[in-house]
C-alpha positions in Angstrom: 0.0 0.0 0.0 1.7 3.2 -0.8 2.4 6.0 2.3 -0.4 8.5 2.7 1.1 11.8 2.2 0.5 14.8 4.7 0.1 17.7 2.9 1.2 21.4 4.0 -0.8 23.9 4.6 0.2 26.1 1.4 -0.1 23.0 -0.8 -2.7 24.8 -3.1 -0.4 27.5 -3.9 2.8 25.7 -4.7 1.0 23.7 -7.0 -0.4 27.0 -8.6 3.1 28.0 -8.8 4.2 25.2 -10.6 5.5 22.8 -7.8 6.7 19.6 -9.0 5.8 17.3 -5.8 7.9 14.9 -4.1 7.4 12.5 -0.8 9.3 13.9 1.8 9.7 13.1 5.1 6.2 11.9 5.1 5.1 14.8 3.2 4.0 16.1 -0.3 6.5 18.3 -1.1 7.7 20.9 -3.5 10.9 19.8 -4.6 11.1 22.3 -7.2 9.3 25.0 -9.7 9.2 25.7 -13.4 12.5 27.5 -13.4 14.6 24.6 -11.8 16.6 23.7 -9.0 19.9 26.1 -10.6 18.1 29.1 -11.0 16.5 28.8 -7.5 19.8 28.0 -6.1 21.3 31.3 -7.7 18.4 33.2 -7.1 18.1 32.7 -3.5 22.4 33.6 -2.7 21.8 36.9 -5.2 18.0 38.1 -3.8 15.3 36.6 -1.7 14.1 32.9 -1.6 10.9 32.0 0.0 11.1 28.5 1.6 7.8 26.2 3.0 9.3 24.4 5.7 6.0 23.4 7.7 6.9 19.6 7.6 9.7 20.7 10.0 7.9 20.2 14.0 7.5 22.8 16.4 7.5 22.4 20.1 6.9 24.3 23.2 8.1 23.6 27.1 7.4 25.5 30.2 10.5 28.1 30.8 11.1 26.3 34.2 11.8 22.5 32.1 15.2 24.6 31.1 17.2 21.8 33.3 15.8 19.2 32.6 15.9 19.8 29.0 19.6 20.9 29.5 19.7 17.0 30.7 19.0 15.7 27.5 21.4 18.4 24.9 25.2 18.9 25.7 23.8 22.7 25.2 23.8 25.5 28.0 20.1 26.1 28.3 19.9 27.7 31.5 21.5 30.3 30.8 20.4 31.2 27.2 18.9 35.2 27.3 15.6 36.0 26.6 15.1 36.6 22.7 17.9 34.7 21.9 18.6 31.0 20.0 20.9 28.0 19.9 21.6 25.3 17.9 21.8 21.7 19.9 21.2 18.1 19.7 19.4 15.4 21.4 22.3 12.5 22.1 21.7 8.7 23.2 23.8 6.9 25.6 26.4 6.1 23.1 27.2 9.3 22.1 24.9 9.8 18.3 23.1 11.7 17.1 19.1 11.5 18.3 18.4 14.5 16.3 19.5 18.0 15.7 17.1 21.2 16.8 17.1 24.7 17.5 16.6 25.9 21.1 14.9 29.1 21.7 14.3 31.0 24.9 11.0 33.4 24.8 9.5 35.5 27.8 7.0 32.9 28.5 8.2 29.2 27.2 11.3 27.5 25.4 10.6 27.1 21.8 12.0 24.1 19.6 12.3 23.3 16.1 13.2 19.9 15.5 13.6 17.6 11.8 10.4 16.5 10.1 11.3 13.3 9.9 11.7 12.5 13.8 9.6 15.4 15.4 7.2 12.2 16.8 10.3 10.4 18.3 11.8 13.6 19.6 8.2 14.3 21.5 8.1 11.2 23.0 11.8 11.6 24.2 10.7 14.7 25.5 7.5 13.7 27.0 9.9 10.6 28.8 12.1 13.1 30.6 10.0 15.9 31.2 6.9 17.7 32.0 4.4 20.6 30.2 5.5 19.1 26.2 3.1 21.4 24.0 3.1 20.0 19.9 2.2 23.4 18.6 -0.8 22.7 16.1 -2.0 25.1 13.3 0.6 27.2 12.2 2.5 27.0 9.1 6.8 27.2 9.1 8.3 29.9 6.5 12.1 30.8 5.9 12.9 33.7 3.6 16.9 33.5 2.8 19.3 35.5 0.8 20.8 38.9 0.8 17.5 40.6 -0.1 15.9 38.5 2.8 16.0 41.8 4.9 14.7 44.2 2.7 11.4 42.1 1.7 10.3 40.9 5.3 10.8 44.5 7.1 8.3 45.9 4.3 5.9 43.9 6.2 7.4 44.2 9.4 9.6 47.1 9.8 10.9 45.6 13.4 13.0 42.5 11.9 15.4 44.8 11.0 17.0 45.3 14.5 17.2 41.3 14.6 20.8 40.2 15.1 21.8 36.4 13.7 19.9 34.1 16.3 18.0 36.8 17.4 14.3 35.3 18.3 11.0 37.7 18.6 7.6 37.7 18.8 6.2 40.7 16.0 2.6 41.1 14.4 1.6 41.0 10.5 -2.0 41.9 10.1 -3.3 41.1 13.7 -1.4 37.3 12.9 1.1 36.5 15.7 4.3 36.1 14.1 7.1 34.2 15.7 10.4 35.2 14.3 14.0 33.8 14.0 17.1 35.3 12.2 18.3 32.1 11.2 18.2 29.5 8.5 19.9 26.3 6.6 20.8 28.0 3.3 24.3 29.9 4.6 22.7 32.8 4.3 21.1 36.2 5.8 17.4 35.5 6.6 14.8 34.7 8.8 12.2 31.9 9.8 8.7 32.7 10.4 6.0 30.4 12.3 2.4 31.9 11.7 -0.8 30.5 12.0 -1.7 28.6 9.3 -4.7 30.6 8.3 -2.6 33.6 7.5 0.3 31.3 6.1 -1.3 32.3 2.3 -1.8 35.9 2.6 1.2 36.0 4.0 3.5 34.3 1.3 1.4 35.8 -1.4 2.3 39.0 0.2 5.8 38.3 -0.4 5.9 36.7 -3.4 4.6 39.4 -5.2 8.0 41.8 -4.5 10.6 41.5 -7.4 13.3 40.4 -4.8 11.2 37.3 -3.6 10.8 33.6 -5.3 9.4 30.5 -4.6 12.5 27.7 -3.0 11.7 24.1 -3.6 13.3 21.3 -1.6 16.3 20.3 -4.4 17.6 24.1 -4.1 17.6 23.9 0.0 19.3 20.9 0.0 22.1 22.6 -2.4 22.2 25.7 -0.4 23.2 23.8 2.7 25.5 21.9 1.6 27.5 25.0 -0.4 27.0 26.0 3.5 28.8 22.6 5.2 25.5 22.7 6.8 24.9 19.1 8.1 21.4 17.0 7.0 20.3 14.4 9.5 19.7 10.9 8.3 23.0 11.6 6.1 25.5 13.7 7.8 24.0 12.9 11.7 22.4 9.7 13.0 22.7 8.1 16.2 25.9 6.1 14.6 27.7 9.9 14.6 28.9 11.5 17.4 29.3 15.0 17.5 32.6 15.3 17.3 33.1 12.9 14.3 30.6 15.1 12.7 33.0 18.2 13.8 30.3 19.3 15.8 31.9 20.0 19.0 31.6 24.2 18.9 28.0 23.4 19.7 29.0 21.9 22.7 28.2 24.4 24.6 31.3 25.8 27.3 29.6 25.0 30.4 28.7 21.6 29.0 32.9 20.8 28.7 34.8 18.9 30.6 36.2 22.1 32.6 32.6 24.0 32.8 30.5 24.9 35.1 28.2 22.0 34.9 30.3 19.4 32.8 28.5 16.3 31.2 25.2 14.7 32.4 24.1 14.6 28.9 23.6 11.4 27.6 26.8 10.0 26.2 28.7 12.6 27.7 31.6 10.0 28.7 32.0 9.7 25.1 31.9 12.9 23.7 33.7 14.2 26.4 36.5 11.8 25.8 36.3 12.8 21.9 37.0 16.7 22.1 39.8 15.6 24.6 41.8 13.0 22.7 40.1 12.7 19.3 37.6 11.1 17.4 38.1 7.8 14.9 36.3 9.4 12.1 35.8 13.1 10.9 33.3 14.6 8.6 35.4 16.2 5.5 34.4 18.4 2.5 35.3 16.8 -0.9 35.8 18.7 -4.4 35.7 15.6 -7.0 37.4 16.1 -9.6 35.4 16.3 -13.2 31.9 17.0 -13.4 29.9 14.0 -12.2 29.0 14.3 -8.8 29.5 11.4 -5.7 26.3 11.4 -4.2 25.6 10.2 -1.1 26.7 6.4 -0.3 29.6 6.7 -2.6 32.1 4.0 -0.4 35.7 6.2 -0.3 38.5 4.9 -0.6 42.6 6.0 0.0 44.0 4.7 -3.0 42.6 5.0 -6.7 43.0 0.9 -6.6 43.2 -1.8 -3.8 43.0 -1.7 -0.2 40.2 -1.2 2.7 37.3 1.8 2.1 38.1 4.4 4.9 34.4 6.1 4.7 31.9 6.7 2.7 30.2 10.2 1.3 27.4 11.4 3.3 26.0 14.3 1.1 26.7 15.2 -2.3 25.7 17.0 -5.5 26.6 20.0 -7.5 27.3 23.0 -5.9 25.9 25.7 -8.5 27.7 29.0 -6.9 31.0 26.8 -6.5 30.7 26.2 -10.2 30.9 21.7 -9.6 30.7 18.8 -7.5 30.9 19.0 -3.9 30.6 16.5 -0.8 30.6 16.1 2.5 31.9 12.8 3.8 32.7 10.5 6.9 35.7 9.1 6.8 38.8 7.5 9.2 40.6 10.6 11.0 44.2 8.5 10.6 43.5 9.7 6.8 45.8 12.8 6.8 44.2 15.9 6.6 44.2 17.1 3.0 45.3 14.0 1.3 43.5 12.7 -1.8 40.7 9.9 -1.6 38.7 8.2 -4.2 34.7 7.4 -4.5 33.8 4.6 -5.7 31.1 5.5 -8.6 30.0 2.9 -11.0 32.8 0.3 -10.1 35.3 3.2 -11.6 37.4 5.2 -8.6 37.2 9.0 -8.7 39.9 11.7 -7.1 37.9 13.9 -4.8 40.4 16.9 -3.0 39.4 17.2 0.4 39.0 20.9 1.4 37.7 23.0 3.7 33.8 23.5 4.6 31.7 25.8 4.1 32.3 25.4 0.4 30.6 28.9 0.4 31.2 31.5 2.7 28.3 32.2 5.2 26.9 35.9 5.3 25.1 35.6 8.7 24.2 39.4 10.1 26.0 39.4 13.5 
């Protein structure tokens, strides 16, 4: 029987734009519009994109479950201000990956945003350790990236523009609650916007009809972020990845360290801990293949161009449209020097890839 597909709240309007639907996450999703993945890719690092991310789930605790959700992220919670954001991850006993999030503190709750794909396991985790867990229901998810990001959004609400990167706030649009973020997953400027989903229409209609501002399908955000070294979990994270492997560990937050304030008591801790003091076995790498054909994701690597064991294995790939060709992130073993050549295997043929420094394009975050 095939998977009955949960449909977004704008669903009607990205077909009327020309969407070109994908499953996703469990999802109908745009994965793209009449002008193509490139030209969404280019448009959204030159001007404004306009991103439908309500598949991605949304989650609010009491401000006083700050410890005990501290008890669950290798993230300093307790102390995060009023108005301002963080970027953390659930971890299991063994040190993975459970899923990655965003933590935000507001005047009156903590507000999450976790993955799509395992908003209903990271619920119950939640619900398992603490009290007051409030899904929120009824309101739609928007991201408007790029350098024109700015420019368009404070049109409609002059206040964004005092946002600083990370920045949360809670700002009106036609008597709709809005609930900002200066943040993204694209490497660039730009915001994300939870509304309810009644006014999710008027609201992106409103946008898309400024010269600056197009429609951003799922095959453009997946390129954005990677240009970005921005890790995708499933690929780049799982619970088989630590944090550290995944050069992760500046997200572990200072007073989470070994020599903080209140060290460990995350789960895994012993692990990670151990990791960011003496090392990890694997690292997460960028790759430049050589040529034009891309190593997508699977690709078994390899140190030699014939013979001997793999030493990892490509976690994200595809072409990189502002970088001008392939580009990849990978897993492999850290005894593999630090620049030296490896090889994908792609079609039973082995491929040079460079490995290089991430992001593959610079971040233009406004600090």
């Amino acid at each position: 029987m095939a998977e009955e597909l949960n449909r977004l709240p704008l669903h009607a309007l990205h077909a009327e734009l020309g969407g070109k639907f994908v499953p996703f996450a469990g999802y109908e999703m745009a994965v793209q519009y009449a002008d193509g993945v490139m030209a969404e890719h280019l448009w959204c690092r030159e001007k404004a994109g306009l991103f439908d991310v309500s598949h991605m789930g949304q989650v609010l605790l009491p401000p006083h479950q700050a410890q005990a959700l501290e008890a669950l992220v290798p993230v300093d919670v307790l102390d995060l201000e009023v108005g301002r954001q963080r970027y953390g991850f659930f971890t299991n006993d063994d040190g993975g990956i459970l899923d990655d999030l965003m933590i935000a503190r507001r005047d009156a709750d903590l507000f999450l945003v976790v993955n799509a794909a395992c908003k209903a396991a990271d619920i119950a985790h939640l619900r398992a350790h603490l009290g007051g867990v409030q899904p929120v229901e009824g309101r739609a998810l928007l991201a408007l990236q790029g350098p024109l990001a700015e420019a368009a959004l404070t049109r409609m609400v002059p206040d964004a523009a005092a946002m600083r990167f990370m920045d949360v706030a809670v700002m009106t649009w036609q008597g709709a609650e809005l609930w900002l973020s200066r943040s993204g997953y694209t490497g660039e400027d730009g915001f994300e916007i939870s509304l309810p989903a009644e006014n999710a229409e008027a609201f992106a209609r409103a946008l898309l009809e400024m010269e600056e501002v197009a429609p951003i399908g799922l095959g453009a955000r997946d390129s954005l972020r990677l240009e970005a070294g921005l890790p995708l979990y499933g690929q780049d994270l799982s619970p088989g990845i630590s944090p550290i492997e995944a050069r992760l560990g500046w997200a572990v937050s200072k007073a989470r360290r070994a020599d903080g304030a209140r060290a460990g008591g995350f789960p895994g801790a012993p692990r990670i801990l151990a990791e960011m003091a003496g090392g990890a076995l694997r690292k997460r790498v960028g790759l430049r293949p050589e040529g034009r054909a891309p190593m997508r994701a699977g690709v078994p690597l390899f140190a030699d161009a014939e013979g001997g064991p793999g030493i990892g294995v490509v976690t994200s790939g595809g072409f990189g449209p502002s970088v001008g060709g392939p580009i990849a992130m990978g897993l492999i073993d850290s005894a593999v020097p630090d620049g030296a050549m490896v090889y994908g295997e792609v079609r039973g043929k082995r491929l040079p890839a460079a490995q290089v420094a991430i992001p593959f394009y610079k971040k233009t975050y406004k600090r």
